[in-house]
BALOBA-1460 file (C-alpha; in Angstrom, 3 decimals):
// residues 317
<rec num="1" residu="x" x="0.000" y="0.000" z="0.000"/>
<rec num="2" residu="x" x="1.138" y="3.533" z="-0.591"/>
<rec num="3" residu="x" x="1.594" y="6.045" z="2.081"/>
<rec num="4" residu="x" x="-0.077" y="9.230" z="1.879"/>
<rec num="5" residu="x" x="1.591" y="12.644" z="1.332"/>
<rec num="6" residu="x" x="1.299" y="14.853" z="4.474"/>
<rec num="7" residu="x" x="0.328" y="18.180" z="3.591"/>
<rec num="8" residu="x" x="3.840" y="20.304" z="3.782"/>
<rec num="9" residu="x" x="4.153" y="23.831" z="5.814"/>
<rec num="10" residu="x" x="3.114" y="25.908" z="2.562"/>
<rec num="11" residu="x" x="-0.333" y="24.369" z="2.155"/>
<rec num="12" residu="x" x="-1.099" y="24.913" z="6.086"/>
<rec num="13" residu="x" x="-0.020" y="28.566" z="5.292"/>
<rec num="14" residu="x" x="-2.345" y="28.850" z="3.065"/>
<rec num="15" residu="x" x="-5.357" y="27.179" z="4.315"/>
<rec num="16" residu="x" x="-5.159" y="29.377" z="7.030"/>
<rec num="17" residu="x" x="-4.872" y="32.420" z="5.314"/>
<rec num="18" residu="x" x="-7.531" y="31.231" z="3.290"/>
<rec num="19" residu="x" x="-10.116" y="31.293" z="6.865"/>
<rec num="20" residu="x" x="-8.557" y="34.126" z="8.108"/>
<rec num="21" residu="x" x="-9.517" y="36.024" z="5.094"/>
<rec num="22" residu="x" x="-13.250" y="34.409" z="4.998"/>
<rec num="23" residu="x" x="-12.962" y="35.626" z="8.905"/>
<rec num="24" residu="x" x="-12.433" y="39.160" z="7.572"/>
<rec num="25" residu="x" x="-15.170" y="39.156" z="4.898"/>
<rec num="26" residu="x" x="-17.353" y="38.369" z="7.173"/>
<rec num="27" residu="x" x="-16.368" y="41.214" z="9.503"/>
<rec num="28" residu="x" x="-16.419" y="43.496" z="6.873"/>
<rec num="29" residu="x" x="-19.834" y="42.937" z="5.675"/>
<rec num="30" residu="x" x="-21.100" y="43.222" z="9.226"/>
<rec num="31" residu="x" x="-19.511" y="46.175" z="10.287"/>
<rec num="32" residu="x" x="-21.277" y="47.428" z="6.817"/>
<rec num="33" residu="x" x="-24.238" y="46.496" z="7.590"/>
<rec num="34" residu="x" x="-23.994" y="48.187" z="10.846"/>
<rec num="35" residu="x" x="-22.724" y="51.214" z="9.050"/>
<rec num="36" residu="x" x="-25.882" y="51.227" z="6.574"/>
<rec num="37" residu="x" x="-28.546" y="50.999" z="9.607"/>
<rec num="38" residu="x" x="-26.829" y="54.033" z="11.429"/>
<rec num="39" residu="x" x="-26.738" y="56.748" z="8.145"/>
<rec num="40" residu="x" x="-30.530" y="55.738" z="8.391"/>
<rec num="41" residu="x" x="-31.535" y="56.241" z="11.825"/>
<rec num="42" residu="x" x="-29.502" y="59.429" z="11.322"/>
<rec num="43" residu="x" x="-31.744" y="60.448" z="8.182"/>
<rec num="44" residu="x" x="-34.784" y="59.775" z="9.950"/>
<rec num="45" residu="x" x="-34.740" y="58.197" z="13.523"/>
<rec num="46" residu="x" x="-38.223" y="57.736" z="14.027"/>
<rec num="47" residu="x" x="-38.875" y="55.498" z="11.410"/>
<rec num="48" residu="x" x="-35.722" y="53.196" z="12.304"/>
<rec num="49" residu="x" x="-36.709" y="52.749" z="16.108"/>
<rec num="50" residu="x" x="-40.621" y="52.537" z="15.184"/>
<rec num="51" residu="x" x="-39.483" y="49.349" z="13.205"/>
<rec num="52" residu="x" x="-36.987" y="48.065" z="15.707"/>
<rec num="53" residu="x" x="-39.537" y="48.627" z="18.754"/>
<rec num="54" residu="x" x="-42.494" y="47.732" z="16.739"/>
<rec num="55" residu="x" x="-43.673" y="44.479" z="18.824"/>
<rec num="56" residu="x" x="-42.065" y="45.763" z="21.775"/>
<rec num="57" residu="x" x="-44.260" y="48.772" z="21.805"/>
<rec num="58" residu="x" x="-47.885" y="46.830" z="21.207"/>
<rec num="59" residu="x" x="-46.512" y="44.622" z="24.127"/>
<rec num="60" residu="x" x="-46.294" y="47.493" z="26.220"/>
<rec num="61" residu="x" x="-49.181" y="48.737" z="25.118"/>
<rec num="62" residu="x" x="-51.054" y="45.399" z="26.808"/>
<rec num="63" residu="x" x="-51.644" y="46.144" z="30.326"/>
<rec num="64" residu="x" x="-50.373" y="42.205" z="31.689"/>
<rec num="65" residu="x" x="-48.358" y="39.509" z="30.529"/>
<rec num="66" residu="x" x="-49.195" y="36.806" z="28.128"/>
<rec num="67" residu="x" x="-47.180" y="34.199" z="26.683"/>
<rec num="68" residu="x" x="-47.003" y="30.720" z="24.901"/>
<rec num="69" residu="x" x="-45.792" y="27.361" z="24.978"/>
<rec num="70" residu="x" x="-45.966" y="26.414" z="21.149"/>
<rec num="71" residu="x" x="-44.933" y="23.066" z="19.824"/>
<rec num="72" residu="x" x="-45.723" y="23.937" z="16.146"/>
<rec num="73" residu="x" x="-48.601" y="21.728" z="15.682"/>
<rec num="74" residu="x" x="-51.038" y="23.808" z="14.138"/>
<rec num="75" residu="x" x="-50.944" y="25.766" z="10.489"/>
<rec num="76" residu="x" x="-49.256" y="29.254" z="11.317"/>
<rec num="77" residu="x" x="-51.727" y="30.908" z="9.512"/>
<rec num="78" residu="x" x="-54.631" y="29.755" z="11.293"/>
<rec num="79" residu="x" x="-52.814" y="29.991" z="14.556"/>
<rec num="80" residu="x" x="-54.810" y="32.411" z="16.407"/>
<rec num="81" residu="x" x="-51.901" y="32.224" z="18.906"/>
<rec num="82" residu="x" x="-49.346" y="32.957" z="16.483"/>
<rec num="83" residu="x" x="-50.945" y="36.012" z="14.840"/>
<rec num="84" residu="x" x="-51.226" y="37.528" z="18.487"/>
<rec num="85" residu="x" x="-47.479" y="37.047" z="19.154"/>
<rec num="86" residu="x" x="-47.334" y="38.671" z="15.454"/>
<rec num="87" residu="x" x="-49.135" y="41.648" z="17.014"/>
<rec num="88" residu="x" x="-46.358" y="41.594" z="19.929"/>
<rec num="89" residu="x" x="-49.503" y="40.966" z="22.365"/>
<rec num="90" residu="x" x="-48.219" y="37.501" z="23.236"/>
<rec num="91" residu="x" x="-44.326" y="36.353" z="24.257"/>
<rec num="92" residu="x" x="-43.052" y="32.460" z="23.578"/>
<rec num="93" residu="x" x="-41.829" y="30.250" z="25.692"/>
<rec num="94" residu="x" x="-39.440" y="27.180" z="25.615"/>
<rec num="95" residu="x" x="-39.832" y="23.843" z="26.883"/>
<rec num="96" residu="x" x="-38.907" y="23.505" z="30.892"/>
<rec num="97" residu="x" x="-39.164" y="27.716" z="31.434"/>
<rec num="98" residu="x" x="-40.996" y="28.536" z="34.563"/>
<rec num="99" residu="x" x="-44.284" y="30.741" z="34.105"/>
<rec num="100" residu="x" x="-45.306" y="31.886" z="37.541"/>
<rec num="101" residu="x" x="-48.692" y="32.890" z="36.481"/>
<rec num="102" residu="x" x="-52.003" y="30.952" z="35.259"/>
<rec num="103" residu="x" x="-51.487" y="28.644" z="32.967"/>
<rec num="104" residu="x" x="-54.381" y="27.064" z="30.482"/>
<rec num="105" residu="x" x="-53.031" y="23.545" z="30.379"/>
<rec num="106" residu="x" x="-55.246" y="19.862" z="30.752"/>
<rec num="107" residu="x" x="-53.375" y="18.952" z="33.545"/>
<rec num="108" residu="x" x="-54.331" y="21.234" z="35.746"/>
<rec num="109" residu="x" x="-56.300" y="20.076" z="38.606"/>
<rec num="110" residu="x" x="-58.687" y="23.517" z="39.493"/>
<rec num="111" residu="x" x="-60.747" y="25.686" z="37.236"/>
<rec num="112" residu="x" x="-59.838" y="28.987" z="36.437"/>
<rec num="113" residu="x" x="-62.032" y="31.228" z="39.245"/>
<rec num="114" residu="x" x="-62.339" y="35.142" z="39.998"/>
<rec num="115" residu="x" x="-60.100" y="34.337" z="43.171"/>
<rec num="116" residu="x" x="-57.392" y="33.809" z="40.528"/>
<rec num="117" residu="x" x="-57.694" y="37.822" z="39.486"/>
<rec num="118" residu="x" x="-54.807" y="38.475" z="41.619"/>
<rec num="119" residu="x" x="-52.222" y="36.015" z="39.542"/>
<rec num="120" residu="x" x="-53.518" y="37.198" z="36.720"/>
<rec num="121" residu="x" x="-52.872" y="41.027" z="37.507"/>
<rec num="122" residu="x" x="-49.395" y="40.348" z="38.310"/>
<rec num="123" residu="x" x="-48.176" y="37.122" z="36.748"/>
<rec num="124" residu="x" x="-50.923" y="37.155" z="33.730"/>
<rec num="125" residu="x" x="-51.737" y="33.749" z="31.663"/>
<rec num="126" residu="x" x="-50.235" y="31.513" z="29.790"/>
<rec num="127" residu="x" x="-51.251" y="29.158" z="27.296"/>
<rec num="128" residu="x" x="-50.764" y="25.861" z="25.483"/>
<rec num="129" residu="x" x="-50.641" y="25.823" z="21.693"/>
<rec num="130" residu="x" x="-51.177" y="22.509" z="20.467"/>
<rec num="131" residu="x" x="-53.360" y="20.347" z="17.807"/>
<rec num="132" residu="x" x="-56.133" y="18.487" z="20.056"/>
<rec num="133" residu="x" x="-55.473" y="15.622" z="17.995"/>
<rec num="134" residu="x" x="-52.024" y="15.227" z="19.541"/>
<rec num="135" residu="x" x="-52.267" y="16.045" z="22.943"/>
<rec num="136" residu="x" x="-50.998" y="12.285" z="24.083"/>
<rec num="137" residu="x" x="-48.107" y="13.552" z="22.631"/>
<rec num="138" residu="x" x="-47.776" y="17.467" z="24.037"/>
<rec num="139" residu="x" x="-44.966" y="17.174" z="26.514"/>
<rec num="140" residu="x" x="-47.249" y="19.343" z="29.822"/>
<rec num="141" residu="x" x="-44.975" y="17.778" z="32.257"/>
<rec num="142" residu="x" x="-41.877" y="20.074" z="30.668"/>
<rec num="143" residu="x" x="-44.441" y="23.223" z="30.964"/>
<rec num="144" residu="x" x="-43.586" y="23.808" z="34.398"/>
<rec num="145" residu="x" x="-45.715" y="26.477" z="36.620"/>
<rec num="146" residu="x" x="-47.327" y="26.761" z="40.140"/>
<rec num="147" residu="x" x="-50.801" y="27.662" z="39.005"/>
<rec num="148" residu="x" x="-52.186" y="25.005" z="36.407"/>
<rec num="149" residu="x" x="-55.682" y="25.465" z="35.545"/>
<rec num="150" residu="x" x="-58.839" y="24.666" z="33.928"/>
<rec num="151" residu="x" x="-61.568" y="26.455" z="31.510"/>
<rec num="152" residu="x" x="-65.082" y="25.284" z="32.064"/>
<rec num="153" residu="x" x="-67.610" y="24.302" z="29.300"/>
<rec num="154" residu="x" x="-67.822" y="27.055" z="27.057"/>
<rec num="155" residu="x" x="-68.455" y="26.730" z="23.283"/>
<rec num="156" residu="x" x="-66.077" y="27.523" z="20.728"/>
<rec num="157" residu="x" x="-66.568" y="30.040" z="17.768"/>
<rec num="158" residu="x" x="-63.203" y="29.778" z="15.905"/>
<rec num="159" residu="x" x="-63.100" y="28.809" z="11.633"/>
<rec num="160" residu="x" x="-61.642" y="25.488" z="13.387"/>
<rec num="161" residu="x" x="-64.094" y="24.404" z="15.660"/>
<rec num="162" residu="x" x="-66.952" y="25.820" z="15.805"/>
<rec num="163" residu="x" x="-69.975" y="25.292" z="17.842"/>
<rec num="164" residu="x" x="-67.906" y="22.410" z="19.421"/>
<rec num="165" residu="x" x="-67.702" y="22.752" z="23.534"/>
<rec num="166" residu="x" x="-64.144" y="22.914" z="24.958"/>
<rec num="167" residu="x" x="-62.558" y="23.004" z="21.608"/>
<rec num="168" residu="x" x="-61.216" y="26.695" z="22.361"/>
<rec num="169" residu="x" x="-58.423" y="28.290" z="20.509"/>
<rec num="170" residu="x" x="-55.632" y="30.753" z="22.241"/>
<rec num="171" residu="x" x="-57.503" y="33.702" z="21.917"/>
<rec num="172" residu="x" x="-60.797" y="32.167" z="22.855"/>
<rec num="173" residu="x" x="-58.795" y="30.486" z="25.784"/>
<rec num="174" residu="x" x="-57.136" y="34.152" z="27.016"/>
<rec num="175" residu="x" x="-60.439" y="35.977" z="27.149"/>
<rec num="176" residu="x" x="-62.257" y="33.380" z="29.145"/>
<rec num="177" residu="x" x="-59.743" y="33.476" z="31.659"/>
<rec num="178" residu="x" x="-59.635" y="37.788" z="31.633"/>
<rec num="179" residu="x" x="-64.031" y="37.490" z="31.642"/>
<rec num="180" residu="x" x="-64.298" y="34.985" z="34.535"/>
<rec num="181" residu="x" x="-61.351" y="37.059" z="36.381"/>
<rec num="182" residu="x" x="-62.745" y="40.601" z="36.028"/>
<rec num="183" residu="x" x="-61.291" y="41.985" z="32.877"/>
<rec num="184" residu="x" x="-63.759" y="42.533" z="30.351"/>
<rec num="185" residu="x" x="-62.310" y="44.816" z="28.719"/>
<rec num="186" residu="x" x="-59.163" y="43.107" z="28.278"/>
<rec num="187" residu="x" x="-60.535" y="40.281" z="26.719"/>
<rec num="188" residu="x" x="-62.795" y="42.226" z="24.158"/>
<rec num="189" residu="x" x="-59.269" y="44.056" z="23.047"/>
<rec num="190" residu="x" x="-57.976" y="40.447" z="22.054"/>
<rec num="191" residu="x" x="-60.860" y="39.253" z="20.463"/>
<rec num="192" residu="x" x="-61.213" y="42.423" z="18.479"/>
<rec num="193" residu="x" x="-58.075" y="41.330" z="16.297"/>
<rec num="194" residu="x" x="-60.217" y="38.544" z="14.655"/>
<rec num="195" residu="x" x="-62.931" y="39.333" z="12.810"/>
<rec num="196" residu="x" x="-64.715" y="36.656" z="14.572"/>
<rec num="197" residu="x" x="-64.346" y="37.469" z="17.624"/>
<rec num="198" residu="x" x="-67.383" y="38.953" z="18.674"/>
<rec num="199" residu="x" x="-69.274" y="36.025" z="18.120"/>
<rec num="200" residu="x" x="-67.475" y="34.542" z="21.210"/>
<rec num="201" residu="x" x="-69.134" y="36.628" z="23.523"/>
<rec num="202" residu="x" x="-72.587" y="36.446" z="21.594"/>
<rec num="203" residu="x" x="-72.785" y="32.620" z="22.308"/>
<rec num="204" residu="x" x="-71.045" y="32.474" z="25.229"/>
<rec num="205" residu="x" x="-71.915" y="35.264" z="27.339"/>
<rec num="206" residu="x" x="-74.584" y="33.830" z="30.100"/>
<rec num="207" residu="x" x="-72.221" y="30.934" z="30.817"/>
<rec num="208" residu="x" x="-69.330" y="33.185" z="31.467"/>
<rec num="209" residu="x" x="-71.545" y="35.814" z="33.471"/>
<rec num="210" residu="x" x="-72.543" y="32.801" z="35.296"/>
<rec num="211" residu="x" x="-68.886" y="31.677" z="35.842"/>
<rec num="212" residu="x" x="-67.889" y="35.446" z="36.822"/>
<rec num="213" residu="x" x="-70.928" y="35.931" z="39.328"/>
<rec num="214" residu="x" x="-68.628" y="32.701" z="41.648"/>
<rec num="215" residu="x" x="-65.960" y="33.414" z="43.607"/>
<rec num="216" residu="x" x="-64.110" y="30.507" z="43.973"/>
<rec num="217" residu="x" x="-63.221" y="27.521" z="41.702"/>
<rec num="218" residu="x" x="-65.264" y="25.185" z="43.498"/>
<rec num="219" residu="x" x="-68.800" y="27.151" z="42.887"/>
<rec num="220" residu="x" x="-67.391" y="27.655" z="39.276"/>
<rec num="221" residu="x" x="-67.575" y="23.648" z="38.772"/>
<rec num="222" residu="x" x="-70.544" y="23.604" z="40.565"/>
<rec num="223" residu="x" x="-72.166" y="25.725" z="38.205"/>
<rec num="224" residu="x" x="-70.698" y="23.895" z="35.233"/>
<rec num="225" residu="x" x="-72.553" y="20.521" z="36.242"/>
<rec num="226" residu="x" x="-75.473" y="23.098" z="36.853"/>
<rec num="227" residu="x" x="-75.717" y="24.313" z="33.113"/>
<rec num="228" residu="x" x="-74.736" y="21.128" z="31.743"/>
<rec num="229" residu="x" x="-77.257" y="18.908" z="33.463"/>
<rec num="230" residu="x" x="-80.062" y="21.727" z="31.984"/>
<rec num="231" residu="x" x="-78.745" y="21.129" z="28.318"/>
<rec num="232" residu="x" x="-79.379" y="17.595" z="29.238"/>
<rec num="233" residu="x" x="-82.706" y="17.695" z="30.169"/>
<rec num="234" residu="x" x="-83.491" y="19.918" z="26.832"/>
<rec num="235" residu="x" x="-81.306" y="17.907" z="24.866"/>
<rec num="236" residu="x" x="-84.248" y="15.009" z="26.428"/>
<rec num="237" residu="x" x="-87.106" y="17.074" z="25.910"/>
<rec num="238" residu="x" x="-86.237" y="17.787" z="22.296"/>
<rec num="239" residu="x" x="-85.973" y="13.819" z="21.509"/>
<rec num="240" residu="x" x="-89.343" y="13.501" z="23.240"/>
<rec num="241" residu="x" x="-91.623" y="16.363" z="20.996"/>
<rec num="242" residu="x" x="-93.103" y="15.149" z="17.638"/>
<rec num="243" residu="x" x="-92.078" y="17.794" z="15.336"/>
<rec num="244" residu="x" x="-93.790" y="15.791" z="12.876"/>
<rec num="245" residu="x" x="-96.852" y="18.138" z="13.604"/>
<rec num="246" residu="x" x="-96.860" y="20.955" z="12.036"/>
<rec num="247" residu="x" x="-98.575" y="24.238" z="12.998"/>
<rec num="248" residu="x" x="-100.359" y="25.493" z="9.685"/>
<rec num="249" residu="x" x="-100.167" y="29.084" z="10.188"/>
<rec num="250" residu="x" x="-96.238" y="28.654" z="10.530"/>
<rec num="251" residu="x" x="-95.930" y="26.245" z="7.763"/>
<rec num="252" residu="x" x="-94.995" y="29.430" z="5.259"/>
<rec num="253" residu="x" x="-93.560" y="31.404" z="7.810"/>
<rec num="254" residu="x" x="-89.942" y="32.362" z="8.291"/>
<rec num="255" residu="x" x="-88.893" y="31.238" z="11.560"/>
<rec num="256" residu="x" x="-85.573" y="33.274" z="11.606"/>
<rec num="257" residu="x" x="-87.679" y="36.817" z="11.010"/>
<rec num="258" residu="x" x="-89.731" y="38.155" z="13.834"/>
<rec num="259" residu="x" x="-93.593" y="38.904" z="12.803"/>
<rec num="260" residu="x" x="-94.422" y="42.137" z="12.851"/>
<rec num="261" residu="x" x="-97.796" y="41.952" z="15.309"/>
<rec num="262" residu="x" x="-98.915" y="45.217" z="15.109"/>
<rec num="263" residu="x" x="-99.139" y="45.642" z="11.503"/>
<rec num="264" residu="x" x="-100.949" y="42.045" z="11.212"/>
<rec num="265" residu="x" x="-103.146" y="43.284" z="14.311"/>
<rec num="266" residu="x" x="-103.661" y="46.672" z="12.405"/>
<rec num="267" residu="x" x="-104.943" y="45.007" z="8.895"/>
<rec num="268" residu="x" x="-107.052" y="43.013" z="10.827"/>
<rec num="269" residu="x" x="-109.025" y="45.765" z="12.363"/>
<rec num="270" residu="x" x="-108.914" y="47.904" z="9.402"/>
<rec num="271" residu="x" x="-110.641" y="44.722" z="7.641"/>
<rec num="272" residu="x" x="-112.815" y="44.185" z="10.254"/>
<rec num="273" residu="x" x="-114.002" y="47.832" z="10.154"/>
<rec num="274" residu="x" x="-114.126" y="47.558" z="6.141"/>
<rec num="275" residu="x" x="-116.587" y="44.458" z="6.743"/>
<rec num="276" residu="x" x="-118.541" y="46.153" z="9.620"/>
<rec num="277" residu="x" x="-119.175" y="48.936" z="6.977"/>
<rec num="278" residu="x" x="-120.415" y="47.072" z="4.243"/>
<rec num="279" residu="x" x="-122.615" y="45.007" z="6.349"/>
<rec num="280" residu="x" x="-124.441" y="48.715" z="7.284"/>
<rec num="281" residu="x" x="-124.794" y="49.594" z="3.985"/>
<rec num="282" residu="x" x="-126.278" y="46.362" z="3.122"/>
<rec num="283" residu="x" x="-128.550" y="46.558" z="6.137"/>
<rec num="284" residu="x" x="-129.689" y="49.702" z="4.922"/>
<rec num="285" residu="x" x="-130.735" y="49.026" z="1.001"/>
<rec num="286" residu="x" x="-132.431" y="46.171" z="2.535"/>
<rec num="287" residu="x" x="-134.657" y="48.066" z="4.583"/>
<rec num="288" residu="x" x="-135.478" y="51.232" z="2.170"/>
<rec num="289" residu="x" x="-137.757" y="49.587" z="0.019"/>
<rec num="290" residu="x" x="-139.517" y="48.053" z="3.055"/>
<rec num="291" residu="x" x="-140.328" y="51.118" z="4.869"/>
<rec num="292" residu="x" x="-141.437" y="52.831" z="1.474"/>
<rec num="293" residu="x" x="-143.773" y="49.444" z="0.888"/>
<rec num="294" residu="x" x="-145.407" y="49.807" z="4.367"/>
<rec num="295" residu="x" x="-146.040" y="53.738" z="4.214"/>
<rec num="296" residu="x" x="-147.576" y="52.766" z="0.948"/>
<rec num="297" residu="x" x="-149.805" y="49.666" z="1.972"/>
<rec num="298" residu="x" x="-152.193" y="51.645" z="3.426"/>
<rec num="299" residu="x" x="-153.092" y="53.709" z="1.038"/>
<rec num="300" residu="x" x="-153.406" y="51.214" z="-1.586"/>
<rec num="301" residu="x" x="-155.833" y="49.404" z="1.160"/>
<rec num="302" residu="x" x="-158.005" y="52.890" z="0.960"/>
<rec num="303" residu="x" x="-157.798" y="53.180" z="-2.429"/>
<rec num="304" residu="x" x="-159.128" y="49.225" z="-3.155"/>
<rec num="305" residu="x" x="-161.674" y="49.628" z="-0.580"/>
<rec num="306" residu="x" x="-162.967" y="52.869" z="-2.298"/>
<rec num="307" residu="x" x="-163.285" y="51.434" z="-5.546"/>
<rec num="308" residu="x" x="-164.391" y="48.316" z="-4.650"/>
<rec num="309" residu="x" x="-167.164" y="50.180" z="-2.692"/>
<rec num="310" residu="x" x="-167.956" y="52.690" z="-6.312"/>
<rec num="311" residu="x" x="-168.180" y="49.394" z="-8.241"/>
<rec num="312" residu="x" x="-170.208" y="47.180" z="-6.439"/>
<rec num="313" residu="x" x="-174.209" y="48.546" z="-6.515"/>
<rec num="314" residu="x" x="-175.425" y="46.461" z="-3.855"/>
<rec num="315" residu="x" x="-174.130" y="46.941" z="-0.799"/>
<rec num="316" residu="x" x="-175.468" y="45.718" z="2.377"/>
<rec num="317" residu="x" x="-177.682" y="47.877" z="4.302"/>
């Protein structure tokens, strides 16, 4: 076998030159770079730091904190999770960081409860973002935090889900938690960055006025089992009615408009008046001829007797 050449003194030279000079490049470019994004801030500063501080500023612009454990499992443009850490309303978070306020997670062992407005004023919430199809696989022991919790049955409203209970997204999921805790406000300000978002409250509003009116999380679950055992005995009602039968004054209405009773109400009396009317008038023709007839009986009585009384000769005496 042949031995291989070992590369002499002059080729080491030269490989290291060779990185040293790459090293340089690289310097160079940077330090241009750098020298580029200065003679800009210095023709107009305000646009520079606007788009350096652009998420920074919306963040601060959120009263609390909100952040995100997200394992990439949905589509980022359906991610209602990732447009709000587009907005800079929402931070990320990595596997085994501490959160030290509320976090949204299965695991937890409470439900979220207006006692829990305190952690939420100074810690804030934090939240989960994973498919629901994979949660067996969602690492929530590596999400580590001291105040686990639960959101009760509510109904989501999101493209994804919607009109399933518990299926919640992110957003959906943060302004629960700010309703039930005693920010209102705070969680109509997130849903307003979805044009959906209104709906939330629209479907959901008793249940979380119902969940707000508690105090603590064991009256919140008691409540739960309270509306849910009431959709049960509708849900039992509803297979019990025929609604085979048919009411026949509904059968061409439009359930989904509301009938306007007064003007129905109104063309019914203004018929009713119209019939009234006629029936007067009729009443009347009938009885003109009648009372002309019996003013004019008696004469024609008088005027038979008469004659009959010139024609006939013998008459009794």
């Amino acid at each position: 076998m042949g031995k291989t050449k070992r590369p002499n003194a002059a080729a080491k030279l030269d490989q290291k030159s060779t990185k040293h000079q790459a090293r340089q490049n690289k310097h160079n470019r940077r330090s241009l770079h750098q020298l580029k994004i200065s003679d800009r801030e210095q023709c107009d500063p305000g646009e520079s730091s606007l788009a350096s501080s652009e998420t920074g500023a919306q963040s601060a612009d959120f009263p609390l904190d909100l952040a995100m454990w997200d394992l990439e499992h949905c589509d980022p443009k359906k991610c209602s999770g990732r447009k709000l850490c587009r907005k800079g309303l929402v931070r990320t978070l990595r596997l085994n960081h501490k959160f030290n306020g509320i976090i949204l997670s299965p695991i937890g062992t409470k439900c979220v409860a207006p006692e829990d407005k305190l952690i939420v004023e100074e810690h804030g919430i934090a939240v989960v973002d994973c498919s629901w199809a994979k949660l067996q696989e969602t690492p929530f022991s590596r999400m580590k935090g001291d105040h686990p919790r639960l959101l009760p049955y509510l109904v989501a409203v999101n493209p994804i889900n919607y009109g399933r209970p518990c299926k919640l997204s992110c957003v959906e999921a943060f302004a629960a938690t700010f309703y039930i805790t005693g920010f209102p406000t705070l969680a109509e300000r997130l849903l307003s960055v979805f044009k959906w978002g209104s709906s939330f409250f629209s479907v959901n509003r008793e249940l979380l006025e119902a969940y707000a009116s508690c105090t603590t999380s064991a009256q919140v679950v008691a409540e739960q089992e309270k509306i849910m055992s009431q959709q049960r005995e509708d849900s039992e009602l509803n297979k019990l009615k025929d609604w085979s039968v048919i009411d026949p004054e509904l059968e061409f209405c439009n359930p989904n408009r509301q009938v306007n009773v007064s003007s129905s109400s109104s063309s019914e009396s203004d018929e009713s008046d119209e019939d009234e009317e006629e029936g007067e008038d009729r009443k009347e023709f009938a009885e003109g001829p009648e009372d002309s007839g019996s003013e004019q009986e008696p004469d024609k009585e008088k005027e038979i007797e008469d004659g009959f009384a010139e024609e006939s000769p013998h008459t009794f005496r």
